[in-house]
DOPAGU-428471 format. One line per field, with one value per residue (C-alpha): residue in one letter; chain; x, y, z. Coordinates in nm, 4 decimals. Layout:
REM DOPAGU-428471
drenpa: a/...
vexza: A/...
u: X/...
v: Y/...
w: Z/...
This chain:
REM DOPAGU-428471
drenpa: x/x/x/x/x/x/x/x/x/x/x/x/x/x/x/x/x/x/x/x/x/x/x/x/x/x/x/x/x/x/x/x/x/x/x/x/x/x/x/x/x/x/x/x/x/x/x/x/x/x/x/x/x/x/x/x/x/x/x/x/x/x/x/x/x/x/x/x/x/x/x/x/x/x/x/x/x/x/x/x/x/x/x/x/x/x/x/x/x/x/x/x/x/x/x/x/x/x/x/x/x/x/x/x/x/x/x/x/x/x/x/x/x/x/x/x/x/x/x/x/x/x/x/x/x/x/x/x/x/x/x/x/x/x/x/x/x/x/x/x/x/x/x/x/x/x/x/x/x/x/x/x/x/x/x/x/x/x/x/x/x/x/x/x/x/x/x/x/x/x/x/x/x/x/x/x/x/x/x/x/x/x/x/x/x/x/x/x/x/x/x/x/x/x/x/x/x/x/x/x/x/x/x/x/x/x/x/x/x/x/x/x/x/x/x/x/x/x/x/x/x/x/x/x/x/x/x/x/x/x/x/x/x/x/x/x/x/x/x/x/x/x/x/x/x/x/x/x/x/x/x/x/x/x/x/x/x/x/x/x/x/x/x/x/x/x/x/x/x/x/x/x/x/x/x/x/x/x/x/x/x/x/x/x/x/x/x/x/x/x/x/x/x/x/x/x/x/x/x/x/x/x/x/x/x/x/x/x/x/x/x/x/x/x/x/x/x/x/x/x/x/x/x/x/x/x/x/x/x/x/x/x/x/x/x/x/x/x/x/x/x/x/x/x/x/x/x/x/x/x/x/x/x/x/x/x/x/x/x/x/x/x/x/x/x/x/x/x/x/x/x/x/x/x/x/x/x/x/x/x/x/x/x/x/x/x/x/x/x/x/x/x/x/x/x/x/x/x/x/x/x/x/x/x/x/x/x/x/x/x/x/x/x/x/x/x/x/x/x/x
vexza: A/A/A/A/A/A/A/A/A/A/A/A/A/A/A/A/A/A/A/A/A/A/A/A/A/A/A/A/A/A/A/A/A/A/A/A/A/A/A/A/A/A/A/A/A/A/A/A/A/A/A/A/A/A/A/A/A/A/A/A/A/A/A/A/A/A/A/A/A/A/A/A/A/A/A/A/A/A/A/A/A/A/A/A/A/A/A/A/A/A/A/A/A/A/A/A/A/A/A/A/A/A/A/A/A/A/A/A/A/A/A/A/A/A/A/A/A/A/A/A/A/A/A/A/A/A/A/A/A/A/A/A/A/A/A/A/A/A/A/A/A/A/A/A/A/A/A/A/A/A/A/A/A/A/A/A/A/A/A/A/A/A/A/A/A/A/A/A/A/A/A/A/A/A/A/A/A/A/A/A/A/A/A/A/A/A/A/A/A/A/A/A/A/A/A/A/A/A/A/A/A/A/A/A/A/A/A/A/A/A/A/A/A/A/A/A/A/A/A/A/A/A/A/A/A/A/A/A/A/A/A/A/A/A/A/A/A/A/A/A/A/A/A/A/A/A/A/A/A/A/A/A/A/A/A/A/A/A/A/A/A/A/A/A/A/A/A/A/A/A/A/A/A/A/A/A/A/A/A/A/A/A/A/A/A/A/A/A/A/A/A/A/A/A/A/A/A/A/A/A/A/A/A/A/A/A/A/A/A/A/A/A/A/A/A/A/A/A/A/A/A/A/A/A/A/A/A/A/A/A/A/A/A/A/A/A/A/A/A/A/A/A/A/A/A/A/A/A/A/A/A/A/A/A/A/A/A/A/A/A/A/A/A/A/A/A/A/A/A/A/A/A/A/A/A/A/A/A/A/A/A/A/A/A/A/A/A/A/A/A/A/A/A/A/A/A/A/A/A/A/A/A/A/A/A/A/A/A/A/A/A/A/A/A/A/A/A/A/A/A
u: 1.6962/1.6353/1.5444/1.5367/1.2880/1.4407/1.1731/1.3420/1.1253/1.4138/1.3606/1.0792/0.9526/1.0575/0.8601/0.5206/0.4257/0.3585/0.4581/0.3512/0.6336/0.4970/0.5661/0.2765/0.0240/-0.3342/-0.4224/-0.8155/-0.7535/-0.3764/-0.0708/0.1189/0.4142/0.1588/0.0838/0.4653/0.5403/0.2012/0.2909/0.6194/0.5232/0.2360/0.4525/0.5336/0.9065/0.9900/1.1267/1.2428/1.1851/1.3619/1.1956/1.4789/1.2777/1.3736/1.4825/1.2156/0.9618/1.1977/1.2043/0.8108/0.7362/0.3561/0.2616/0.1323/0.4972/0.5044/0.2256/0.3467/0.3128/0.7080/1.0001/1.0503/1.3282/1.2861/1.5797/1.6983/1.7573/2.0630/2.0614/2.0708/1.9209/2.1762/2.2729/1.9491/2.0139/2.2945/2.1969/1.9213/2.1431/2.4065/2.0920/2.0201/2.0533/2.3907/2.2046/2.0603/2.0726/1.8526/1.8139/1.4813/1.4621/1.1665/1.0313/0.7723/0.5847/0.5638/0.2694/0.0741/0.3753/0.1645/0.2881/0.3744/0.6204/0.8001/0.8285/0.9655/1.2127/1.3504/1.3892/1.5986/1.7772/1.8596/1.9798/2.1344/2.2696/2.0996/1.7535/1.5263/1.2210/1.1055/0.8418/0.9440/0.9086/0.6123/0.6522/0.9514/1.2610/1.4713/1.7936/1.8029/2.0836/2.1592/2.0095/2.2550/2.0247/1.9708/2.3280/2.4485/2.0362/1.9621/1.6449/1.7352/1.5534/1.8754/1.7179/1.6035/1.6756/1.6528/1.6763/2.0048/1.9150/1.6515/1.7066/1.5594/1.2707/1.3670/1.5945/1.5045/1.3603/1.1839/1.3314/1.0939/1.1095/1.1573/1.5379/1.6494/2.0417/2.2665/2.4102/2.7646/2.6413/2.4722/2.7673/2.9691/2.7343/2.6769/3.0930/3.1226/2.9899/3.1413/2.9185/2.5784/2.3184/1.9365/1.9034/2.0955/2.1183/2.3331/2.5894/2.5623/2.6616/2.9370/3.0502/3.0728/2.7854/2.5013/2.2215/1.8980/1.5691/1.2111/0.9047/0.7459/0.4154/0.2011/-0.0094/0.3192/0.3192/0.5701/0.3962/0.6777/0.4168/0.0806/-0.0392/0.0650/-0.2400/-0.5239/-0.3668/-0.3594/-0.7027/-0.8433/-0.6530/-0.8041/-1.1294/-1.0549/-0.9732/-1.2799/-1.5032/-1.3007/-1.1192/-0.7467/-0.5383/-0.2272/-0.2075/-0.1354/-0.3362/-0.2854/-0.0441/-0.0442/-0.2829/-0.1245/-0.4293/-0.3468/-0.4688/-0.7459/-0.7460/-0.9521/-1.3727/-1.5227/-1.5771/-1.8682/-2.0419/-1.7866/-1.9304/-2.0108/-1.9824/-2.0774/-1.9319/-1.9851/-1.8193/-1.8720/-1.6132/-1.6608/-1.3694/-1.4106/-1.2543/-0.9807/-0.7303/-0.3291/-0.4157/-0.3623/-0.7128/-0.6051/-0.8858/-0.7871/-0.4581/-0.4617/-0.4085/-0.6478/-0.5696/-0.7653/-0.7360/-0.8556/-0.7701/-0.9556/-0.8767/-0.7664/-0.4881/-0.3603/-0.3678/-0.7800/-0.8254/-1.1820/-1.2290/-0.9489/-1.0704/-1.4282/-1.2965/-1.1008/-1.4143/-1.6581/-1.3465/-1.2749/-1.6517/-1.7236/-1.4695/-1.5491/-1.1888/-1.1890/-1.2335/-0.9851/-1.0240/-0.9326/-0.6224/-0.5105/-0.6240/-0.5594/-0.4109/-0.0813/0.1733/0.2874/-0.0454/0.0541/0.0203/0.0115/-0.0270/-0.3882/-0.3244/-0.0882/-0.3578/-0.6299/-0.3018/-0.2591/-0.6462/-0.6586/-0.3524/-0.5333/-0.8570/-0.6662/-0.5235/-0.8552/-0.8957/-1.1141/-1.0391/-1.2108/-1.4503/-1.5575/-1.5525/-1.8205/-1.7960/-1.9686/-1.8023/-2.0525/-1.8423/-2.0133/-1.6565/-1.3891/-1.5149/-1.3172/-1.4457/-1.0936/-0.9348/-1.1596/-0.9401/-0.6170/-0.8295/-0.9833/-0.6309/-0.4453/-0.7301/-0.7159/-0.3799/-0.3595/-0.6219/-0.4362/-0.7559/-0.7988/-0.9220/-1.2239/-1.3628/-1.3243/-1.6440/-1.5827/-1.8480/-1.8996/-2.2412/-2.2950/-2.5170/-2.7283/-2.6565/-2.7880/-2.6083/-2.2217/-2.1623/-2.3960/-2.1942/-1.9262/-1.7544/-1.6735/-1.6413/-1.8439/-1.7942/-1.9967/-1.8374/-1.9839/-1.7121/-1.7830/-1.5846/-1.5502/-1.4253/-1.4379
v: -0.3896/-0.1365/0.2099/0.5717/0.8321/1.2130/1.4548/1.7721/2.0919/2.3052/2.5713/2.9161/2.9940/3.3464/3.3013/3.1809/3.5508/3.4188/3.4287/3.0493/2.8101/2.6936/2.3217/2.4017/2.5219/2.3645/2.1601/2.0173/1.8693/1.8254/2.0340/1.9407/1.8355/1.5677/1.4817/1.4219/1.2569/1.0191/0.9192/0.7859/0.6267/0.4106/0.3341/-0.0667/0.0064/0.2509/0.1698/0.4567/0.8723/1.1353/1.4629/1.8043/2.0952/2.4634/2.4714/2.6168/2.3898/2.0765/2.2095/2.1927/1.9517/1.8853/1.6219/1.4156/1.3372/1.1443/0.9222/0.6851/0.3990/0.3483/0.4897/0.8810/1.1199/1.4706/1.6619/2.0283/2.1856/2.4155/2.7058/2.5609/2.2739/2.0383/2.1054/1.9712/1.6830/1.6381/1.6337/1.4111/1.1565/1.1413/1.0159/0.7361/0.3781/0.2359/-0.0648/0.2152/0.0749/0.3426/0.6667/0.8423/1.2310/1.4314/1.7796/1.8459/2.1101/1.8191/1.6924/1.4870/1.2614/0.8980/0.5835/0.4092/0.7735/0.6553/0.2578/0.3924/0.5820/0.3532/0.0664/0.2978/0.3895/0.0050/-0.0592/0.2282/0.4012/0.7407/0.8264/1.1440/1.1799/1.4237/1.5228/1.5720/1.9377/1.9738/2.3263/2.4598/2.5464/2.8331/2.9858/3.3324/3.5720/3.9531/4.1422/4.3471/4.6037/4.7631/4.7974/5.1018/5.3682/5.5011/5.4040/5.0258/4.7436/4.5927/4.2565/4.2333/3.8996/3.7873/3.4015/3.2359/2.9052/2.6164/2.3520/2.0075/1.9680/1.5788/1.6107/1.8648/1.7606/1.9046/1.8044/1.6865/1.4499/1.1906/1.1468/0.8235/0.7138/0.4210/0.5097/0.5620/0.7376/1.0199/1.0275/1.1172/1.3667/1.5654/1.5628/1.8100/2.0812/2.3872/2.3975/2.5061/2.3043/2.3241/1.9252/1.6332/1.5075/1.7620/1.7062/1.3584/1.4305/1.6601/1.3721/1.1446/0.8876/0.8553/0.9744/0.8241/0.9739/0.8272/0.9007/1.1611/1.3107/1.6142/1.6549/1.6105/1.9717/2.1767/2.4759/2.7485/3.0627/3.1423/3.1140/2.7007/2.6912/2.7102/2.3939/2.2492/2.3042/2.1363/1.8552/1.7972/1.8739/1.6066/1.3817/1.4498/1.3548/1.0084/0.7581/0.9353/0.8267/0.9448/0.6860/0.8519/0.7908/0.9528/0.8826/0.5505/0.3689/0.1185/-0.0205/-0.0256/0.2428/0.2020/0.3285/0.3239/0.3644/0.6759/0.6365/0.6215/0.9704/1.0159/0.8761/1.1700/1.1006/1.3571/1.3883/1.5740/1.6578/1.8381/1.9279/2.0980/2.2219/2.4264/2.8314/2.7917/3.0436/3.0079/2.7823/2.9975/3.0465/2.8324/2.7868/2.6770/2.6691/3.1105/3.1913/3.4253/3.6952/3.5815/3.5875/3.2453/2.8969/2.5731/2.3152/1.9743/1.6977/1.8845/2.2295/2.1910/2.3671/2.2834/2.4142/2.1228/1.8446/1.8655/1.9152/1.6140/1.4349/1.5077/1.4329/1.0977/1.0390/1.1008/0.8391/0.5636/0.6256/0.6385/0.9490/1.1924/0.9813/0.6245/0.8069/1.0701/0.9015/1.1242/0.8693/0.8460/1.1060/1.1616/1.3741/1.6047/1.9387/1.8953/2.1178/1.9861/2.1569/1.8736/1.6590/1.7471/1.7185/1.3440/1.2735/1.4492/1.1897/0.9028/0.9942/1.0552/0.7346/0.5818/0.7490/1.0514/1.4116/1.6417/1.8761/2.1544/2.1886/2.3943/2.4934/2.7206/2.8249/2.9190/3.1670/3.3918/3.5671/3.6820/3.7663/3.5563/3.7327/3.9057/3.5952/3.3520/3.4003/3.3350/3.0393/2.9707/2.9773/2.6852/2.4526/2.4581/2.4145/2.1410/1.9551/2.0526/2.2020/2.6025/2.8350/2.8866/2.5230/2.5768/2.8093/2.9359/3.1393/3.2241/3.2355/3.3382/3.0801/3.4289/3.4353/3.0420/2.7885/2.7568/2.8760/3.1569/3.2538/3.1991/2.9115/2.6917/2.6968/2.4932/2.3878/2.2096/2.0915/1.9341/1.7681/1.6958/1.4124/1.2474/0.9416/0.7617
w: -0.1220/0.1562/0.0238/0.1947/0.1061/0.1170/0.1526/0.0861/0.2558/0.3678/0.2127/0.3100/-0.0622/-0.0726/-0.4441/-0.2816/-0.1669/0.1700/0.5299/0.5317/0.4364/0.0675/0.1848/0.4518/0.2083/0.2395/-0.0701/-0.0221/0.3544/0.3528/0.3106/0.0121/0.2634/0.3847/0.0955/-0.0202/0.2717/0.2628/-0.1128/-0.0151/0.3801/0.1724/-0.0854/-0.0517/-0.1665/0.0358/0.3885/0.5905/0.5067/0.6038/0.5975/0.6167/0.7445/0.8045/1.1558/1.3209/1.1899/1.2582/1.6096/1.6659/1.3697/1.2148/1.3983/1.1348/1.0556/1.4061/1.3339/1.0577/1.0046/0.8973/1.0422/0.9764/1.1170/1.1113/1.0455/0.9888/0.6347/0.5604/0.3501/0.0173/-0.1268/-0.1775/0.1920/0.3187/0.0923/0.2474/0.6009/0.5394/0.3986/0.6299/0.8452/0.6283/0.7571/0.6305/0.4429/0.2500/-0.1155/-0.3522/-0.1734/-0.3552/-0.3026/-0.4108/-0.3349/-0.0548/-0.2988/-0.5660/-0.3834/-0.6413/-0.7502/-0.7999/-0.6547/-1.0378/-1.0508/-0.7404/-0.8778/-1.2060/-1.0652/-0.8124/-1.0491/-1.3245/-1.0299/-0.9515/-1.2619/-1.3489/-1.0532/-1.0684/-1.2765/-1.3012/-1.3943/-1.6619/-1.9193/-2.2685/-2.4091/-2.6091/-2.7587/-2.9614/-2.7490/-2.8957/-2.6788/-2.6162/-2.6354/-2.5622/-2.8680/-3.0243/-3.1720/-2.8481/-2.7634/-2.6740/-2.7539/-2.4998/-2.2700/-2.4107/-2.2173/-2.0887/-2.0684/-2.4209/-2.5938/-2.9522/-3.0480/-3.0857/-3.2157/-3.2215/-3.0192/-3.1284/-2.8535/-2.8889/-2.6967/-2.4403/-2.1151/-1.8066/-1.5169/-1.2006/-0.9044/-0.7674/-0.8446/-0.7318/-0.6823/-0.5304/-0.2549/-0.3732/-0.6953/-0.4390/-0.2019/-0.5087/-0.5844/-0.2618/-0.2296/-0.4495/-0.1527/-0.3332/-0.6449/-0.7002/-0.8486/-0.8601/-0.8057/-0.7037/-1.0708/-1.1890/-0.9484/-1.0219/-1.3312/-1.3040/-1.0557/-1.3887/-1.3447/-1.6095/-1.5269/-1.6875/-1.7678/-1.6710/-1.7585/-1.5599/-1.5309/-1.6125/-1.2439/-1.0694/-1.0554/-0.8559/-0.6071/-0.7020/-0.7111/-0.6094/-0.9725/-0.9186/-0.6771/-0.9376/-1.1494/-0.7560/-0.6864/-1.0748/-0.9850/-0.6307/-0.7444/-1.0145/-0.7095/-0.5755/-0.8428/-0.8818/-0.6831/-0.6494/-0.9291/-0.7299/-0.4956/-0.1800/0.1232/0.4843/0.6952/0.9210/0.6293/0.4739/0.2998/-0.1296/-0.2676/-0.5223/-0.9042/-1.2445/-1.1809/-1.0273/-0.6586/-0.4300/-0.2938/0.0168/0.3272/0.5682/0.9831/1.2446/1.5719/1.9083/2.1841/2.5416/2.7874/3.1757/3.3761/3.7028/3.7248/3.9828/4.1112/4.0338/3.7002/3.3319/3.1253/2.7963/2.5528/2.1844/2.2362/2.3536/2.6947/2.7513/3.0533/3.3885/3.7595/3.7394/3.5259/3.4281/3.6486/3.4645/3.4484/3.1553/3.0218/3.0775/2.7443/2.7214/2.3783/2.2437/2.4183/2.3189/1.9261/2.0347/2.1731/1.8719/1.6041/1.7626/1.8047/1.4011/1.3406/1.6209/1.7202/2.1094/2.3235/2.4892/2.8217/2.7010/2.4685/2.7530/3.0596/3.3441/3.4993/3.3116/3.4320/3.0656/3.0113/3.2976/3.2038/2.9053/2.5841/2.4740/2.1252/2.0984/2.1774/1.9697/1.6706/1.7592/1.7556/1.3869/1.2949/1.4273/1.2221/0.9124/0.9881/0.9667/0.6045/0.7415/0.6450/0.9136/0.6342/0.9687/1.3139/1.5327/1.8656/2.1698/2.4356/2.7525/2.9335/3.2012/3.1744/3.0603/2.7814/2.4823/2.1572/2.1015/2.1020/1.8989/1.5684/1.7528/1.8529/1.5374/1.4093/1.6791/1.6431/1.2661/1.2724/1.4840/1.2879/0.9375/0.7821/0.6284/0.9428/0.7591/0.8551/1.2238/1.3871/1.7370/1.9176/2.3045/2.5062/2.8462/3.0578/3.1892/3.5070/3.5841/3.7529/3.7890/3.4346/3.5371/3.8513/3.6673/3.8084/3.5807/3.1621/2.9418/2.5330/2.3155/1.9685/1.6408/1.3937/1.0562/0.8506/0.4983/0.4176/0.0686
C-alpha cells in the first residue's frame, strides 16, 4: 500500500495577528510546519509528502523541507483550502492508495494519530479524526425579544435546543481517504467546505470517525500559543510522547520514561576574507553599503560561514570546507545564507536543535552596527531558531594588523546545541 502525506499550509492566518505566516511560527526550536512535516517524513507508513505553500514561500521554500529523508514536493496553495488540496493531489504518485492530509498548524499530531487514521481509512475509504465533546452543546438561534427595541445587540442569541453531546464531535486532522473516495470529493470545486471530509460526504461516501487527541491542538490565534508552549515544556521535561523527530532521522522515536538531562555540545567557528574592490560587502545574509567586498568562492559572508563552522563543529558534522569545497563550481557565488540553512538541516538531522549562536565581527570599517538586527534576523532564520538566540556584535582590531588597516574582515562564532 503506497500512501501520500498532504501537508496543507496554503493559507497566511489573517487570524494569527501576525505578518508571519502562522504555519512559520517558532514552537521550542522548530516551526510548527516542521514539525507537521517531521511527524509524517518519520512516520514508517508514510511514503511520499506533499507540502502546498502560499506562493511566495513555495517559491523560496524553508530549506528544511529539502533535506528529507523521503521524497517531498513542494507545491503552491490556491486561495482556498480545498484548492490547495487539490493541487497537492493532482501531484500525487498514481499508485497512491490512502492519501493522508493534515494541517501544518496541527503540529503536535503523534505518530499512533497518523496509524489510526490511515488504517480506518483502508478499510473504510475515508476517516477523520475527532475528540468527543465533553461539555453540553446547545444550538443557538436569533432571540426574538430583541426584535425590533431599539439599540438591540443584533447578534444576540438565545438557545434553541440541546443537542445530545454523544453524538457531537470535534473535528481535527489527519483525515485520511482512498484515492477515488478524495477524487470524488475535491470534484465538487464549486462548494465551500472547511475540510476535505465534508465534501466527502456530500460526495456520498461514509465517512468514519477515529479517535483523536487533546495536544493535537490547532494554532488558529495567538491565545493557541500558551497551550503550545505547556506542551513543549512538557516535552522537555520527558522523552516526546508525540513521536516526531527532525527531518532526515529516521531512527524510532522513543516513548514512556522521562528522559536523560539533554546532552549539551559547543561549537566554534572563525572565518577571514580579504576587503577587495568590485566584490558586494555581505555579512549575515545584509549587504551592507561599501566601496569594497570580501573576497571568497562564494558570497564570502564571513559572518555565515563561521556560524556554519562552529554549528557543524558542536555536532561533529563536517566543516563548511569538506561540504562547500571551493572547488566545486556549484558553490560559485553562492548565497552563503543558503549555506549556513543546509548545515542547520544536517545538524537537526543528527537530532541537535541549535539552543544560541554568538558571534564578533572585527571590522576596522564600515561600521555594521545599523545592520546587526537585519543580520541577527537572516541568520536566525536560516538556522530556524527565535532572533533572540542569535548575538551579533562588531569590534574594531584598533588600528593593528590587516584588520587594523582595514584590509580584510574577521568573525569569530560560538554555537550552542542540545540533543537528547
Amino acid at each position: 500500500m503506497y500512501v501520500t502525506a498532504i501537508i496543507a499550509a496554503g493559507g497566511r492566518g489573517q487570524r494569527f495577528g501576525s505578518e508571519l505566516p502562522k504555519q512559520l511560527v517558532v514552537l521550542g526550536a522548530q516551526s510548527a510546519l516542521e514539525r507537521s512535516v517531521s511527524a509524517f517524513v518519520t512516520h514508517p507508513a508514510i511514503d511520499e509528502v506533499i507540502v502546498a505553500l502560499p506562493a511566495e514561500i513555495a517559491a523560496n521554500p524553508p530549506s528544511y523541507l529539502s533535506s528529507a529523508s523521503k521524497p517531498l514536493l513542494v507545491v503552491t496553495g490556491g486561495p482556498r483550502r480545498q484548492d490547495s488540496v487539490n493541487h497537492a493531489f493532482r501531484a500525487a504518485r498514481p499508485e497512491s492508495d490512502i492519501i493522508v492530509i493534515h494541517d501544518a498548524v496541527r503540529p503536535f499530531v503523534t505518530a499512533a494519530l497518523i496509524s489510526r487514521t490511515i488504517a480506518a481509512a483502508e478499510e473504510s475509504g475515508a476517516a477523520v479524526a475527532a475528540l468527543a465533546a465533553r461539555d453540553t452543546v446547545k444550538r443557538g438561534t436569533s432571540s426574538p425579544l430583541t426584535a425590533g427595541r431599539a439599540n438591540a445587540d443584533p447578534g444576540a442569541l438565545v438557545v434553541a435546543e440541546t443537542l445530545p453531546r454523544e453524538s457531537i464531535f470535534l473535528i481535527q486532522t489527519p483525515q485520511a481517504f482512498r484515492r477515488h473516495v478524495l477524487f470524488d470529493a475535491l470534484a465538487l470545486a464549486d462548494e465551500d467546505a472547511t475540510d476535505e471530509a465534508a465534501l466527502a460526504e456530500r460526495a456520498g461516501h461514509a465517512v468514519r470517525i477515529v479517535n483523536g487527541e487533546p495536544r493535537n491542538i490547532k494554532i488558529t490565534t495567538r491565545d493557541d500559543l500558551l497551550l503550545a508552549d505547556a506542551i513543549i515544556r512538557e516535552e522537555q521535561r520527558h522523552v516526546p510522547s508525540t513521536g516526531v523527530r527532525p527531518l532526515g532521522d529516521d531512527r524510532p522515536a522513543e516513548r514512556g520514561e522521562a528522559s536523560a538531562p539533554p546532552i549539551v555540545r559547543i561549537g566554534t567557528g572563525y572565518d577571514l576574507h580579504r576587503l577587495v574592490e568590485g566584490r558586494p560587502l555581505v555579512l549575515g545574509g545584509v549587504t551592507i553599503p561599501s566601496d569594497r567586498g570580501l573576497l571568497g568562492h562564494s558570497d564570502a559572508d564571513a559572518v555565515c560561514h563561521a556560524v556554519t563552522d562552529a554549528v557543524l563543529g558542536a555536532a561533529a558534522a563536517g566543516d563548511i570546507g569538506r561540504l562547500f569545497p571551493d572547488t566545486d563550481p556549484q558553490w560559485r557565488g553562492a548565497n552563503s545564507i543558503g549555506l549556513l540553512s543546509r548545515a542547520a538541516a544536517r545538524v537537526r538531522g543528527r537530532g541537535y536543535e541549535v539552543m544560541n549562536v554568538d558571534v564578533v565581527v572585527i571590522a576596522e570599517r564600515p561600521k555594521i552596527a545599523p545592520f546587526i538586527e537585519s543580520m541577527r534576523a537572516g541568520v536566525a532564520e536560516a538556522l530556524g531558531i527565535p532572533v533572540d538566540q542569535v548575538s551579533i556584535k562588531g569590534k574594531t582590531n584598533e588600528g593593528v594588523g590587516e584588520l587594523g588597516r582595514a584590509e580584510a574582515i574577521a568573525v569569530h562564532a560560538v554555537a550552542l546545541l542540545g540533543h537528547r
